[in-house]
Structure formats: C-alpha cells, structure tokens
C-alpha positions, 0 to 999 in steps of 0.5 A: 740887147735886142733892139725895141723896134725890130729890124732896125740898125744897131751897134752890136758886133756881128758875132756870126751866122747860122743858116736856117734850112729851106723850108725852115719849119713846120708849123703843128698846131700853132706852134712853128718848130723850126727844122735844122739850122746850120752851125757857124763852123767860124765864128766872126768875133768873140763876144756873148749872144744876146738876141738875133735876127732873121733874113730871108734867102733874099736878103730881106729882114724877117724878124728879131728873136730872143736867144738862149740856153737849154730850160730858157724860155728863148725863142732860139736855143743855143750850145752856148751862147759865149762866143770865141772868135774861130770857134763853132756857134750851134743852134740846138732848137728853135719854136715860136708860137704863132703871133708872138714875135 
C-alpha cells in the first residue's frame, strides 16, 4: 500500500527498478507525459506492485505514484504488475497532471 506520507520508509520488499530517461517528460498542456522508462531486465524479488516511488539521479526522493495496469486510471502504467523474481518488469506509460501528486 502506498505509504500516506510520502517519501517515507516502509516495510515493502523492493520488487525492483525501473530507470526514467533524463530528461524524463515533457510537460504539454499541463499534463506531464513521461518519455521511455527502462525496463527492469531482473527482477529483485517475487511479489505484486502496488505503488512506487521516484528518485532523482542524485538519490533524492521525488515523489510516491500509484501503479497500475492498461484502462486504470494509475499514475504509471505497467505489463504486469505480478512480479517473478529474475523476470522482466515494463513500464508501458506514464502521466500525471500537474499539481496531482
């Protein structure tokens, strides 16, 4: 579950990461779409995604999203969102509008 305050420590299991490009979005009338994100090519455990979090190249937090699947209304859209340890995690889309975080 994602956590109420964001960016805080949780007991989750790291399921794995996916890298945003740099830049990572564009922003087009107030909608931010979000470029090509990089699959997980090994997935670090076996489990189900429910939220996920951001950092910038530095390290630093930059925000909580909700994830789902195609026709959800989810923040990051994945393939799949079970997860086999070793296997491929995909993000197929990505938007936000601004201010809804």
């Amino acid at each position: 579950t994602k956590p109420a305050v964001t960016g805080s420590a949780t007991i989750e299991t790291l399921l794995g990461t996916v890298t945003f490009s740099k830049p990572c979005a564009i922003v087009i009338d107030g909608v931010i779409l979000f470029d090509t994100i990089a699959d997980d090519p090994v997935a670090d455990a076996t489990g189900v995604i429910g939220w996920g979090c951001a950092f910038d190249g530095d390290g630093n937090f930059v925000m909580d999203f909700n994830c789902g699947t195609d026709g959800s209304s989810a923040m990051m859209i994945f393939n799949n969102l079970n997860v086999i340890a070793g296997g491929v995690i995909s993000v197929t889309s990505g938007i936000l509008t601004e201010g809804n975080l």
